[in-house]
NUVO-884948 format. One record per residue (C-alpha): residue number from 1; x, y, z. Coordinates in steps of 0.25 Angstrom, whole numbers, always signed. Each point is the difference from the previous one (the first is absolute). Layout:
BEGIN
- NUM_X_Y_Z
...
END
This chain:
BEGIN
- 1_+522_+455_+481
- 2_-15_-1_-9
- 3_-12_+10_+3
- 4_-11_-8_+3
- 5_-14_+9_-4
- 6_-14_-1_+2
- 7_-9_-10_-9
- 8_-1_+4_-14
- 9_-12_+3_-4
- 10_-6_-3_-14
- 11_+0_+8_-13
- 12_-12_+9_+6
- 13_-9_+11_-4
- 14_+9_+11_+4
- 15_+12_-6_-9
- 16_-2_+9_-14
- 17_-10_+8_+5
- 18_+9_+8_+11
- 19_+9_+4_-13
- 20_-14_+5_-6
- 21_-5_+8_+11
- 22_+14_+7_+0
- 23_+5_-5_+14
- 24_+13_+2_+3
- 25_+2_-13_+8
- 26_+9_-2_+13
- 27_+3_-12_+8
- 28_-4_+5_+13
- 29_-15_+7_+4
- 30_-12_-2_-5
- 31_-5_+7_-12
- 32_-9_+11_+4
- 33_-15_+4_-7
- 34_+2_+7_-13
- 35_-9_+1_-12
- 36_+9_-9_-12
- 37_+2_+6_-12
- 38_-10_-12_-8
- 39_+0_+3_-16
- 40_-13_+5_-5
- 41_-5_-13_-6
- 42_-4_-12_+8
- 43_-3_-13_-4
- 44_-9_-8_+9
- 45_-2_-15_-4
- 46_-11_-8_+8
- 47_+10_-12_+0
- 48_+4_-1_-13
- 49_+12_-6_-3
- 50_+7_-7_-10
- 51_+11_-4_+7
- 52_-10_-12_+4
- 53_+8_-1_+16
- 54_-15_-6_+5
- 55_-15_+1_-7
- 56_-8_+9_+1
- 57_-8_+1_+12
- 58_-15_+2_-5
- 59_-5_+5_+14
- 60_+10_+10_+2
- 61_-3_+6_-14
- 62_-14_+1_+4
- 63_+3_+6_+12
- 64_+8_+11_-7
- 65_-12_+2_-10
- 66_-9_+5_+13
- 67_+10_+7_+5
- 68_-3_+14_-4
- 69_+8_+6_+12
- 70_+12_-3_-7
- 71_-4_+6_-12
- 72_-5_+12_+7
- 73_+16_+1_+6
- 74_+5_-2_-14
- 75_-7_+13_-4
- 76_+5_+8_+12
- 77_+15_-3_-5
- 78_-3_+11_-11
- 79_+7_-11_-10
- 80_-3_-6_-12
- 81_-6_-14_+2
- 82_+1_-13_-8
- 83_-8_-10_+6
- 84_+3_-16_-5
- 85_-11_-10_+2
- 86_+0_-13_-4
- 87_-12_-5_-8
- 88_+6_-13_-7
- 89_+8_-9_+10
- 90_+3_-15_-1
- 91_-9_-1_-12
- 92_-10_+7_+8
- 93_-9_+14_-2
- 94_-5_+8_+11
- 95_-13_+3_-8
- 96_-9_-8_-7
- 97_+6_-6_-14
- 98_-6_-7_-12
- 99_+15_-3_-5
- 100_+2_-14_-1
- 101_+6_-8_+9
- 102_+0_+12_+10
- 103_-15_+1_+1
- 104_-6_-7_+13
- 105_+13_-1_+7
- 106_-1_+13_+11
- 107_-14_-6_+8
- 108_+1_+15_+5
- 109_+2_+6_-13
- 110_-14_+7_+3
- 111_+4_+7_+13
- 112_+13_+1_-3
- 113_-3_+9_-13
- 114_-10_+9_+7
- 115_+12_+3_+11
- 116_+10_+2_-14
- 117_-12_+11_-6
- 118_-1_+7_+13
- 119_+16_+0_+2
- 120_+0_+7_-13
- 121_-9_+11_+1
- 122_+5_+3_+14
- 123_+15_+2_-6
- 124_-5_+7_-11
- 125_-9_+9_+9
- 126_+15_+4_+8
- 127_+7_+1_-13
- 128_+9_-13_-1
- 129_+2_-7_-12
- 130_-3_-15_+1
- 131_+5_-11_-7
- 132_-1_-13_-2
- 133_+9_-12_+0
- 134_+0_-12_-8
- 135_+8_-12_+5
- 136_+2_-6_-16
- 137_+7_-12_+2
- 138_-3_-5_+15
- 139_-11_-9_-1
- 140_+3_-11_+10
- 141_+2_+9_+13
- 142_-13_+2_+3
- 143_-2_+13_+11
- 144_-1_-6_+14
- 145_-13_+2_+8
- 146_-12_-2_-6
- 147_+3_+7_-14
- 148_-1_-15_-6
- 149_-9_-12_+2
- 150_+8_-6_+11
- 151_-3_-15_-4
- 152_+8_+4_-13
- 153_+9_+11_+1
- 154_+7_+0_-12
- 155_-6_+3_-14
- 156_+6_-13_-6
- 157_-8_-7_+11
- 158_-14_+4_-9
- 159_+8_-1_-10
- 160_+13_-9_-4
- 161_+0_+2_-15
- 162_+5_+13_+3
- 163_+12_-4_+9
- 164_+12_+1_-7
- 165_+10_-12_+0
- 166_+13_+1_+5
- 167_+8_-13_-4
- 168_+13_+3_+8
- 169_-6_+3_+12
- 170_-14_-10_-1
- 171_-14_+7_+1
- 172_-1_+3_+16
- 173_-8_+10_+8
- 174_+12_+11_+1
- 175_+5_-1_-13
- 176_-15_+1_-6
- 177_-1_+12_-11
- 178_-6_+6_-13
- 179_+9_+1_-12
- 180_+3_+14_-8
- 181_+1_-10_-11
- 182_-14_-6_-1
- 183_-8_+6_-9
- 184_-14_-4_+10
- 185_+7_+9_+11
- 186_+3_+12_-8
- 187_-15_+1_-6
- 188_-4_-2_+14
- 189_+7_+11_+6
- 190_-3_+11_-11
- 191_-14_-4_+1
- 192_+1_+3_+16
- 193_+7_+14_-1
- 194_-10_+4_-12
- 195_-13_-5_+11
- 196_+8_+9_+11
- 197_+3_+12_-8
- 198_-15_-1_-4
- 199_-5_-2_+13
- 200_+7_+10_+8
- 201_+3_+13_-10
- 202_+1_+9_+13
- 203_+14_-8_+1
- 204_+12_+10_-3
- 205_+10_-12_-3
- 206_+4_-16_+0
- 207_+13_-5_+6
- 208_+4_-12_-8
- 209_+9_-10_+7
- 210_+6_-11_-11
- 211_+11_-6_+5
- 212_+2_-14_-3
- 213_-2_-11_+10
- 214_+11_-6_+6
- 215_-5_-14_-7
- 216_+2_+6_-11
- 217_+15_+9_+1
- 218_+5_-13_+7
- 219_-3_-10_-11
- 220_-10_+0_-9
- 221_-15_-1_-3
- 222_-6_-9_-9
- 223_-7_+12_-9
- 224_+14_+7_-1
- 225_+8_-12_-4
- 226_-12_-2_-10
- 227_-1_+13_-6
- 228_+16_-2_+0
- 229_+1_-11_-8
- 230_-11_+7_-12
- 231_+7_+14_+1
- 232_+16_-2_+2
- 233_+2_-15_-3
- 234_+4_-7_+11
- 235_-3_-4_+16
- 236_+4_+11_+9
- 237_+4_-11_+11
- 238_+9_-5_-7
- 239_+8_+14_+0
- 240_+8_+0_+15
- 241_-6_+12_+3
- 242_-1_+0_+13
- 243_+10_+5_+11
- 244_+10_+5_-12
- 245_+5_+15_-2
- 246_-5_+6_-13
- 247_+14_+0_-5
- 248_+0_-16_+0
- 249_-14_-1_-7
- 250_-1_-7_-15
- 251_-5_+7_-10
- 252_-13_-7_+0
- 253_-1_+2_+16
- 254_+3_+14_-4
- 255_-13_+1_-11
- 256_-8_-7_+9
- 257_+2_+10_+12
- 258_-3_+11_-11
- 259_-12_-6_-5
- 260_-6_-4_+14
- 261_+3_+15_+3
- 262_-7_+6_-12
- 263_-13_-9_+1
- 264_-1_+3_+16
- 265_+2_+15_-3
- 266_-12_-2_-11
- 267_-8_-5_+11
- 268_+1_+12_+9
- 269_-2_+8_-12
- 270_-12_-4_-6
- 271_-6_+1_+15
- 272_+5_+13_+2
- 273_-8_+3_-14
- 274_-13_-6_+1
- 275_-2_+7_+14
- 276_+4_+12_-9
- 277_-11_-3_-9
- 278_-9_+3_+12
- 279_+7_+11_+6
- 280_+9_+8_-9
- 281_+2_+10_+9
- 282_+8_-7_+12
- 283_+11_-6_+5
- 284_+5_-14_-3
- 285_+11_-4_+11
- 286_+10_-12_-1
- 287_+4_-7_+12
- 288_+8_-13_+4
- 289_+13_+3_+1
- 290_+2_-6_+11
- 291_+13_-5_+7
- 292_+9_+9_-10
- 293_+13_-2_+9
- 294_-2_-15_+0
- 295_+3_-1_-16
- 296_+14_+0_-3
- 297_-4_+4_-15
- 298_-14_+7_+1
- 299_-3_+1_-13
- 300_-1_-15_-4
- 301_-14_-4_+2
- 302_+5_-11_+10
- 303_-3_+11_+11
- 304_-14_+0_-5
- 305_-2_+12_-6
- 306_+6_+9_-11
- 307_-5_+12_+5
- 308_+8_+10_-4
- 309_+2_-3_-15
- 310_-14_-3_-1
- 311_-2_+15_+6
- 312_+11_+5_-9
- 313_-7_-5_-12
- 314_-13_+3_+1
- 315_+0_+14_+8
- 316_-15_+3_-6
- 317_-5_-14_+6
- 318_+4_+2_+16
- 319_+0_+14_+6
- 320_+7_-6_+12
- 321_+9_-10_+7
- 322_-6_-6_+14
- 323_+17_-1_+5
- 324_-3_-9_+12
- 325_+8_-7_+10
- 326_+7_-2_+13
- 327_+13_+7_-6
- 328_+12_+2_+10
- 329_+4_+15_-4
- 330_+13_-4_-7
- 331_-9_-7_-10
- 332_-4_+15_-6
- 333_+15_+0_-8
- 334_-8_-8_-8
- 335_-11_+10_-4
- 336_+8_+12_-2
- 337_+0_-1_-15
- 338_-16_-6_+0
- 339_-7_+11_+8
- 340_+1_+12_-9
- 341_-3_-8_-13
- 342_-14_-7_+6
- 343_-9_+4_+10
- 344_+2_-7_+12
- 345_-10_-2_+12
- 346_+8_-7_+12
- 347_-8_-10_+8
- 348_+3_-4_+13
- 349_-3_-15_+5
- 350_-1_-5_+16
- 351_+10_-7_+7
- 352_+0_-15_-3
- 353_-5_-2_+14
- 354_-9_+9_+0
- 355_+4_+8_+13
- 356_+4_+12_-7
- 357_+0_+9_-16
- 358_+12_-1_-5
- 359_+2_+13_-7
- 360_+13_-1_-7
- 361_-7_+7_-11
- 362_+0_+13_+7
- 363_+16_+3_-4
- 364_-7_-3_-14
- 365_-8_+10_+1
- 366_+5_+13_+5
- 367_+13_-4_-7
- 368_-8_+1_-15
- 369_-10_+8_+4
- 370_-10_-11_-3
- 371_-13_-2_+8
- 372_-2_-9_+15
- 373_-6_-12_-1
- 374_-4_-10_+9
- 375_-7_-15_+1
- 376_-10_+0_+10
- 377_-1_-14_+3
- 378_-7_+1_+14
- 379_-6_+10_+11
- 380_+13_+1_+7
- 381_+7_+4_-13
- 382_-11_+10_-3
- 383_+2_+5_+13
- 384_+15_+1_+2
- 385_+1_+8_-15
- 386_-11_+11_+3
- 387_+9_+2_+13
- 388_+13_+2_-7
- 389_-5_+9_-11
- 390_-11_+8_+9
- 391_+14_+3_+10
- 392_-9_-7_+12
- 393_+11_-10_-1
- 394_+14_+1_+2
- 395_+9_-8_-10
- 396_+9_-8_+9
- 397_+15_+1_+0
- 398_+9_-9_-9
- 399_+3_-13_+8
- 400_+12_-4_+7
- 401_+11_-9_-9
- 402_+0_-14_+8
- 403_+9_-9_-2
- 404_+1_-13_-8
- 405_-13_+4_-7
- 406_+0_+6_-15
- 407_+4_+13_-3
- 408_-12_+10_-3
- 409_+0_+6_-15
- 410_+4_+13_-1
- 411_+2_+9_-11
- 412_+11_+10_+0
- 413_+8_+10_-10
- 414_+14_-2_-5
- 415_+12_+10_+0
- 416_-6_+1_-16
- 417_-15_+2_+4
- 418_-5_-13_-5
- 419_-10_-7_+8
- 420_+8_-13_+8
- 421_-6_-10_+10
- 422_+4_-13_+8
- 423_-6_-10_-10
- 424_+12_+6_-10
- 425_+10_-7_+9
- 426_-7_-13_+4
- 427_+7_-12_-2
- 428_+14_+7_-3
- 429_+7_+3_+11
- 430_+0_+2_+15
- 431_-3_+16_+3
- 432_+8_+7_+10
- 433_-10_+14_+2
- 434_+7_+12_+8
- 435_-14_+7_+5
- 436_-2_+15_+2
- 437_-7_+2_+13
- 438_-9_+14_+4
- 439_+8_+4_+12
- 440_+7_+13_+1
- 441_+14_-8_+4
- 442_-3_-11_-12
- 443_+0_+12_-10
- 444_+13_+5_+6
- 445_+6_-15_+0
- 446_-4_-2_-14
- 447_+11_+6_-9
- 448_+11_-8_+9
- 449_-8_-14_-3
- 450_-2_+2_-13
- 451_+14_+3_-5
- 452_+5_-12_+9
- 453_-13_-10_-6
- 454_+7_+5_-15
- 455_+14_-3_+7
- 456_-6_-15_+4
- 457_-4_-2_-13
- 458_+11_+1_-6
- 459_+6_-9_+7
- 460_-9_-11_+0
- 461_-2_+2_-16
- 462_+1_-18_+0
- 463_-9_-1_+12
- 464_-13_-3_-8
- 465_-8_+10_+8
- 466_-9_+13_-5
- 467_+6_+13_+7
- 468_-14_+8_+0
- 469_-1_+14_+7
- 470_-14_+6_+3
- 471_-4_+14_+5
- 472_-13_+9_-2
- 473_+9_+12_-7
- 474_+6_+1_-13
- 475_+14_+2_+5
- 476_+10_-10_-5
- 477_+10_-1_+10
- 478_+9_-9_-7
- 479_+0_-4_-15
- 480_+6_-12_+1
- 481_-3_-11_-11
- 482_-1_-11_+9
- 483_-10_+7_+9
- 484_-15_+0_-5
- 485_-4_+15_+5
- 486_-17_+0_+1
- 487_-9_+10_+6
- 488_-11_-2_+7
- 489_-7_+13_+1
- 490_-13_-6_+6
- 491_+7_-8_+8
- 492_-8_-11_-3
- 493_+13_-10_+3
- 494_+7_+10_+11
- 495_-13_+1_+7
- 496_+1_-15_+3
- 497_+13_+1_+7
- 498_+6_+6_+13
- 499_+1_+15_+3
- 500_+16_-2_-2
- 501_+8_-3_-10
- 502_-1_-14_-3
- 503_+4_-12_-10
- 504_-9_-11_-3
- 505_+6_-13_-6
- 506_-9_-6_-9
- 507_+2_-12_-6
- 508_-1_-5_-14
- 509_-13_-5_-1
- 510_-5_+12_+7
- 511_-1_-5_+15
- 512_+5_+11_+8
- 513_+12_-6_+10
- 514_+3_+12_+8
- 515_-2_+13_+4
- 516_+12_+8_+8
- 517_-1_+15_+6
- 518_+15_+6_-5
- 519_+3_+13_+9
- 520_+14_+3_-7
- 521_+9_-4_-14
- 522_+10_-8_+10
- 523_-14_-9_+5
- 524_-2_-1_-15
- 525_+13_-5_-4
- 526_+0_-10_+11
- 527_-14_-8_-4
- 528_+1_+0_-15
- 529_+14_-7_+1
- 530_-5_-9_+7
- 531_-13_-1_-6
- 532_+1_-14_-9
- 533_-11_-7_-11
- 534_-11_-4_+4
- 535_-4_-12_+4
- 536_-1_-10_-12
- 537_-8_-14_+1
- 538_+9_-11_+3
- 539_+0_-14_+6
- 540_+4_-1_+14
- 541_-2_+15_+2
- 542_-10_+8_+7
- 543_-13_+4_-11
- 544_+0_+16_-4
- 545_-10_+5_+9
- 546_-13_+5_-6
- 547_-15_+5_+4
- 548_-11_+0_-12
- 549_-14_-1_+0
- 550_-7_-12_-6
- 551_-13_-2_-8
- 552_-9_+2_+12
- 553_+9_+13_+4
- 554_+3_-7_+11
- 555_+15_+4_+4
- 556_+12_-12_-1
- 557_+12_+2_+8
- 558_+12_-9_-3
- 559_+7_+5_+14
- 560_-14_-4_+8
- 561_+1_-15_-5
- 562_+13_-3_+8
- 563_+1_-8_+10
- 564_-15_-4_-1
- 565_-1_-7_-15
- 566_+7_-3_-12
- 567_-3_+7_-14
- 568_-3_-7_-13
- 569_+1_+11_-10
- 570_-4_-2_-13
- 571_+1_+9_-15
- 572_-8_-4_-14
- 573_-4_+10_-12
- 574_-14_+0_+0
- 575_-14_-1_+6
- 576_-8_-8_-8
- 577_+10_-8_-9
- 578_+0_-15_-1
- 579_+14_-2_+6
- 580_-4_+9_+11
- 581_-11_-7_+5
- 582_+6_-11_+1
- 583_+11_+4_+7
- 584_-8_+8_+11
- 585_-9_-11_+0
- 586_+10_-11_+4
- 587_+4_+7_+12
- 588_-13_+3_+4
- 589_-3_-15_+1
- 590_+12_+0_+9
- 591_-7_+11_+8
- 592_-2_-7_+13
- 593_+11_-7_+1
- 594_+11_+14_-3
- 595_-11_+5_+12
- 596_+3_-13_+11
- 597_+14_+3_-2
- 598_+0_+14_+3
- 599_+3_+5_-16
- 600_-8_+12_-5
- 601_-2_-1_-15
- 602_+1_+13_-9
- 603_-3_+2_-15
- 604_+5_+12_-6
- 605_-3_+3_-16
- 606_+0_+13_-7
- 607_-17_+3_-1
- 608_-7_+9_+8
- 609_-6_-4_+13
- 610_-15_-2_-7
- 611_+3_-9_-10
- 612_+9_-7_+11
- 613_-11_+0_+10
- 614_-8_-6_-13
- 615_+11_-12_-4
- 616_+1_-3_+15
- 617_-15_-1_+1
- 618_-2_-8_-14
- 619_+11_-10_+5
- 620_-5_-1_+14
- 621_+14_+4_+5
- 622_+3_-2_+13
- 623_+11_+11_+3
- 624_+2_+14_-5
- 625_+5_+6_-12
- 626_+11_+13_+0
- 627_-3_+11_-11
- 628_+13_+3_-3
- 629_-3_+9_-12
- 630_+12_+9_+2
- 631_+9_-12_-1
- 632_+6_+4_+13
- 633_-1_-15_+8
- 634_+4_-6_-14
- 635_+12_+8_-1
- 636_+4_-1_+13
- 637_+1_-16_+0
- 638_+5_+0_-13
- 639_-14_-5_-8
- 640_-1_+13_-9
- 641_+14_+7_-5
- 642_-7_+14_-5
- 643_-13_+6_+5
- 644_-9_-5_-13
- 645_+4_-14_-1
- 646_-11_-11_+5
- 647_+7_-7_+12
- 648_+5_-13_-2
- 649_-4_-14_+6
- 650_+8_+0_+13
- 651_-2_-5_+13
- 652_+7_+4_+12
- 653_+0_-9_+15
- 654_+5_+10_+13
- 655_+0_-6_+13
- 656_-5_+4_+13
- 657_+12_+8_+2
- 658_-2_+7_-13
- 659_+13_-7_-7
- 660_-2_-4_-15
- 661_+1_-15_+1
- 662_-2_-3_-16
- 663_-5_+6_-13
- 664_-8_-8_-11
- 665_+1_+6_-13
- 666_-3_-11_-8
- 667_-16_-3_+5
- 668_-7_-10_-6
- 669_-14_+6_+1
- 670_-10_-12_+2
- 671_+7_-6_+11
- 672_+7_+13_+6
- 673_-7_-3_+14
- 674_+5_-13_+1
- 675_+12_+1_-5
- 676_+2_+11_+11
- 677_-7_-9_+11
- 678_+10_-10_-5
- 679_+13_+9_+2
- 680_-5_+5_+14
- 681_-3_-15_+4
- 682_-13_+2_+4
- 683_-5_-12_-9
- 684_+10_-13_-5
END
């Protein structure tokens, strides 16, 4: 028998920052009005962010800049205040510049300058610091709403000589951008940070974010296969660099990551010091590390930015590392050897749709003692943050598990003390959790189900499934070595599940499959013997279920499709690679006629949902794209075998009865649609 729950909700505002205010979280009431325990420090960013999810949006940041209110609630939190403003954007100041090719391009410069000024003084006059923010590399995104001229919202628009030439992926409007390698640019943007440093010396700081464009990490520019060629000898396209592990590189591919590394941390650096020049007194802060658990091996510059050696090197040039992202809590494993060595400010992002902050970075936070931050990316944001940290809000409680959708990250520590999450296990083996629950008869059930969950274990050593225990307390139970003992002393997992024991069977891609309330060892026994694998994709069967959230954050439900229409699902790398568009293309030519014939069409690729929403828009798609960055769909239909491989070209066909009728792994990407029309029927 399954447990069916409510509906799910995203990875919301409350996520990381519950842990931070010190709530003990329980599944059942409502949390009641308490002050939270914020850090000292708080980071307040005016839409700031290099994770680059949607562009800046020009009227909201001018809205921010009036809204002295805020800043007057700021204040009253007695903490110290960092405030981020964006003052180069899309190629774009939010003053008046002479600095060639910027100058002329804000029509508003005027007016939007005299709100910056007054902004200034006004956070001065409350005792914040203010700093601004410099968007290095992003040139072709202008901000949206009025900070461009709207006949030509690019920069390459007024001026092409600038545009940097991608030959893998063409010259279009999505992959347009300004190389690190081209001499023209970086005079260009030393000369703009001197002219602001000048203009504004009431300024306590910059924020540089210099992260390469993705036109750039996914192929490579002409200035950087130029520069190339002079300095190492060779054409870096020619190197197979992309999608393969650093253990696999040549030694040329190897010299040329290295060198591209050195000359973009040069970059950052000789900004960082001409603004110095100016103002040898304040802080320089370095942000863009964005995505951090997307990149299987973080320190290749193929995740768009070195950070952390660059900080590691140069300790004198950046006081600070602007740490921003949308992390699932599990994620901080990853930092617990970075935080004590650099100076970390966490930064929080919104949710991808928009409707709520996601503040995984609160766990972050209160768990290296490092200072809140937050991107304030509209009103409601504003709004729904002052609340949380005032106590006029109440977090919410952790949501319900629901079935068929992902697992939520969690982090948790091992019967050694070392920091363990759900993404350790992903794309291994089924997971078989025993679940603590916070009743008064559950604690005295638990000793008897935990000896009898080591028992079990033992038994079904050949099984293929991860025996997992998980309670809030210390207290090992059993120490068996087929059983993974956790705690979860926030009850950031438990708080999800019933007030009774429980197991949850989560699959091996991460889609939980059931969740079942266990009164006694003898119920226990009964269900994980008869508990089998999960369901694996096969011909002739029924799909594995699934519910995930496409580029739209719309939610797609495998089980709502039966009995109404069939599915065509299909997996490719990468956004914005030739093959790709080709093959998403060719079925979107087939578009109407999937659509007569009752067959929904679904892409599903590794990016995030902005650059999908971007590659659907710049090949006029006519379907939706899946963000499967956690690799959970891949893995689960077998187009992905570990969580940091790129999926594979695959196509899958299940019927309106939600059987898997065949399986393409051998797509031929410029006639992909057709093909498919042709295998259906639909065309001779």
């Amino acid at each position: 028998m399954s447990f069916f729950f409510p509906k799910k909700a995203r990875r919301v505002f409350a996520a990381g920052f519950s842990l931070l205010v010190g709530f003990s979280l329980v599944a059942a009431a409502p949390c009641a009005l308490a002050k939270p325990q914020t850090p000292r420090q708080l980071v307040w960013s005016l839409g700031f962010s290099s994770l680059d999810e949607a562009p800046l949006d020009a009227n909201t940041l001018r809205a921010q800049l009036r809204d002295f209110q805020t800043l007057d609630v700021l204040a009253a939190s007695k903490r110290e205040v960092s405030l981020i403003v964006p003052v180069f954007e899309g190629g774009q100041t939010l003053f008046e510049t002479a600095t060639a090719p910027f100058a002329a391009r804000n029509p508003q410069a005027l007016s939007d300058e005299i709100l910056l000024r007054a902004f200034v003084q006004n956070a001065k006059r409350r005792k914040m610091s203010v700093f601004f923010a410099f968007d290095v590399l992003g040139w072709g995104r202008a901000p949206k709403n009025g900070w461009s001229d709207d006949a030509k919202p690019s920069i390459f628009d007024s001026h092409p000589e600038w545009e940097e030439f991608n030959s893998a992926l063409g010259s279009t409007d999505a992959v347009r951008f300004a190389s690190p390698f081209n001499a023209k640019v970086r005079v260009a943007l030393e000369d703009l940070v001197a002219e602001t440093a000048t203009k504004f010396p009431e300024a306590d700081g910059a924020v540089f974010d210099v992260h390469l464009h993705r036109g750039e990490v996914s192929g490579f520019g002409s200035s950087a296969r130029i520069a190339a060629r002079r300095e190492l000898g060779f054409d870096p396209t020619t190197l197979g660099i992309q999608g393969t592990a650093d253990e696999n590189l040549s030694e040329n591919a190897l010299r040329f990551l290295k060198w591209r590394e050195e000359n973009l941390g040069q970059l950052a650096q000789d900004l960082a010091q001409r603004w110095r020049a100016h103002h040898p007194q304040s802080q320089v802060w370095l942000s863009g590390v964005a995505n951090y658990g997307e990149i299987p091996h973080f320190d290749a510059l193929r995740s768009g930015q070195n950070a952390r050696l660059w900080l590691e090197k140069q300790p004198r040039v950046f006081d600070a590392l602007l740490l921003e992202g949308r992390f699932a809590s599990g994620e901080t494993a990853r930092l617990a050897d970075f935080a004590p060595q650099i100076p970390l400010k966490p930064l929080a992002v919104p949710d991808v749709s928009g409707k709520n902050a996601a503040l995984e970075w609160g766990a972050i936070s209160s768990k290296f003692d490092l200072p809140f931050g937050v991107v304030v990316s509209d009103a409601s944001v504003g709004t729904q943050t002052l609340g949380w940290l005032s106590g006029k809000i109440a977090p919410p409680a952790p949501q319900p598990l629901r079935l068929h959708e992902m697992l939520p990250d969690a982090e948790f520590l091992d019967a050694n003390g070392e920091i363990w999450s759900w993404k350790k296990a992903r794309g291994q083996n089924d997971l078989l959790v025993l679940a603590q629950g916070h009743t008064k008869k559950s604690a005295k059930a638990w000793n008897a189900l935990s000896r009898q969950f080591a028992e079990i274990s033992t038994l079904l050593l050949a099984s293929g499934v991860q025996f997992v225990q998980i309670s809030p307390s210390k207290q090992r139970v059993n120490e068996s070595p087929n059983v993974l003992n956790l705690q979860d002393a926030g009850r950031e997992f438990l708080g999800r599940l019933p007030a009774q024991n429980s197991v949850v069977f989560v699959d091996r891609a991460g889609f939980v499959r059931e969740v079942k309330i266990i009164q006694n060892a003898q119920e226990l026994g009964s269900y994980v013997r008869g508990a089998g694998a999960s369901e694996r994709l096969e011909v002739g069967s029924l799909a594995p279920l699934w519910t995930v959230r496409d580029m739209n954050g719309q939610t797609r439900n495998l089980a709502a499709l039966r009995g109404k229409k069939a599915l065509l699902l299909s997996f490719f790398p990468k956004c914005f690679t030739g093959g790709c568009a080709n093959h998403m293309a060719s079925l979107s030519a087939q578009f109407e006629l999937f659509e007569k014939n009752d067959i929904e069409v679904l892409g599903v690729s590794i990016d995030t949902p902005y650059v999908q929403r971007e590659f659907a828009q710049r090949w006029k798609l006519r379907f939706a794209l899946v963000p499967d960055e956690g690799r959970q769909l891949s893995l689960l239909y077998g187009a992905a075998n570990t969580p940091d491989d790129l999926a594979q070209r695959k196509t899958v066909f299940i019927d309106k009865s939600g059987v898997v009728q065949w399986i393409d792994s051998d797509v031929r990407v410029a006639s992909h649609g057709v093909d498919v029309a042709r295998r259906l029927s639909l065309i001779p």
